[in-house]
N, C-alpha and C positions, 0 to 999 in steps of 0.2 A: 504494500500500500504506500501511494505517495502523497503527502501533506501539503498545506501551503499554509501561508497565516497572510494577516491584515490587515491592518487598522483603517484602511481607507474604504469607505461605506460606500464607495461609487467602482470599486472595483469588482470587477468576476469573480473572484474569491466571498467577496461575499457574498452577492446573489446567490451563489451556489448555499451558503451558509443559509441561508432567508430560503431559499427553495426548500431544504430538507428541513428545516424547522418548519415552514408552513405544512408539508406533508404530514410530520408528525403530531406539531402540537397544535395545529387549529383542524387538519382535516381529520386524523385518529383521533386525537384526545378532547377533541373540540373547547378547547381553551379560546377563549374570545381572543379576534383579533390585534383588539385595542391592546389588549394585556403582553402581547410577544414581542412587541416591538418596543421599547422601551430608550428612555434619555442615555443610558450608558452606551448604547451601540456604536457611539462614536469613540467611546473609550475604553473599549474592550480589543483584544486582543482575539481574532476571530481565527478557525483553526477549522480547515475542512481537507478530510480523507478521502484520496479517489483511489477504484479499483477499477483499473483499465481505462483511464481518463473518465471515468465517469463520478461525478460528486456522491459519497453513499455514506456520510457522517462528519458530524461536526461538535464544534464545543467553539462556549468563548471564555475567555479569561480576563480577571481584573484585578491587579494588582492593590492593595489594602494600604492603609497605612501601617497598621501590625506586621509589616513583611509576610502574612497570607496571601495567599493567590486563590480568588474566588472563582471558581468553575462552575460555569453554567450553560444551560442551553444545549445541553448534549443531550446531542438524538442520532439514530441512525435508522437507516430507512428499512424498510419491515423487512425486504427479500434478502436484503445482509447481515440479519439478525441470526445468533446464535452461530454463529462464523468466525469469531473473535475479533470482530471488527471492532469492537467497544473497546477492549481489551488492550489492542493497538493505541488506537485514539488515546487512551489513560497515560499508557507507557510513555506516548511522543509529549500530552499535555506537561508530564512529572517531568519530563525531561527541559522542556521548555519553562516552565515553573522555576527548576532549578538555575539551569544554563545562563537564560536570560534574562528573565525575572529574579532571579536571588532571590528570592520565594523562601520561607522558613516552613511551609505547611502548605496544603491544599486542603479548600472547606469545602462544600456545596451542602446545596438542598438534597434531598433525594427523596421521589417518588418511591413511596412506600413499597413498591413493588420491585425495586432497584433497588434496594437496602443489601440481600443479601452479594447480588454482583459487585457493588463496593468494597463488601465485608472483607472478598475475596480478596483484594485489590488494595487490601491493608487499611481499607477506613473503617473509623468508630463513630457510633454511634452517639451525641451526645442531646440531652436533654428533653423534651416532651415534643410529641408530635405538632403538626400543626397544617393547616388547610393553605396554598398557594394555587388562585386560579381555581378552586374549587375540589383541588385533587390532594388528598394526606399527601405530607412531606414529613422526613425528619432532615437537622443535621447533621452532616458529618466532616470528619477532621481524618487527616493522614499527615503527620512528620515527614518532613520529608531531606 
C-alpha cells in the first residue's frame, strides 16, 4: 500500500480523503453531513492509502498542544475491510506521529465497535463512554 499526506484542502489527496469518509461516515453510518466536515480540516494532517492507485483508506491527524497526536477520521472503504488495511494505515499514522510530529502518544475517539481493533494495536481504553454524531465512542490512548 502506498500513502500520501496533506495539508492542502484543494489538493487530490484530499478529495480522495472526503470521498472515502463521505462513503463511510455519511453514506454507511449516516452521520449528518454538516457534522464531517469540520473547522480543523484545514489543520489537520490528512493521510490517505491507495491499493493499486486506487484511494481505499484514510485518517487525519492533529497535532495537540500536550505533544498528542489526535487521530481521527479513519475509515476505510467496506471491500478492503478485514485485509489489514487499517492495520497498515495505524502503523504508517504511528510512524508519522513519531517521525514528524514528535508526537508523545496517539489519542482518538473510537467507535465502540472498533475498541477491540485498537486494543490490538496497543491502545487503552480510558474513561466512560460517550455519544459522537449519535454513535457510542470511547477514548483511547497508545504511548508511543
Amino acid at each position: 500500500m502506498d500513502f500520501k499526506t496533506t495539508t492542502d484542502i484543494l489538493s487530490e489527496v484530499y478529495r480522495d480523503s472526503i470521498a472515502i469518509r463521505a462513503e463511510v461516515f455519511i453514506e454507511e453510518q449516516k452521520v449528518d453531513p454538516s457534522l464531517e466536515i469540520d473547522e480543523l480540516e484545514d489543520q489537520t494532517l490528512h493521510i490517505v492509502g491507495y491499493e493499486d492507485d486506487k484511494p481505499v483508506c484514510t485518517a487525519r491527524l492533529l497535532k495537540k498542544a500536550d505533544n498528542s497526536v489526535k487521530v481521527q477520521r479513519v475509515a476505510v472503504l467496506s471491500p478492503y475491510r478485514k485485509r489489514g488495511m487499517g492495520r497498515l494505515l495505524l502503523k504508517h499514522i504511528e510512524k508519522i506521529a513519531k517521525e514528524q510530529l514528535h508526537g508523545s502518544s496517539l489519542i482518538l475517539d473510537s467507535q465502540d465497535h472498533a475498541i477491540s481493533f485498537y486494543e490490538k494495536e496497543g491502545f487503552t481504553v480510558h474513561g466512560e463512554g460517550f455519544l459522537d454524531a449519535g454513535i457510542p465512542h470511547h477514548f483511547m490512548q497508545k504511548k508511543i
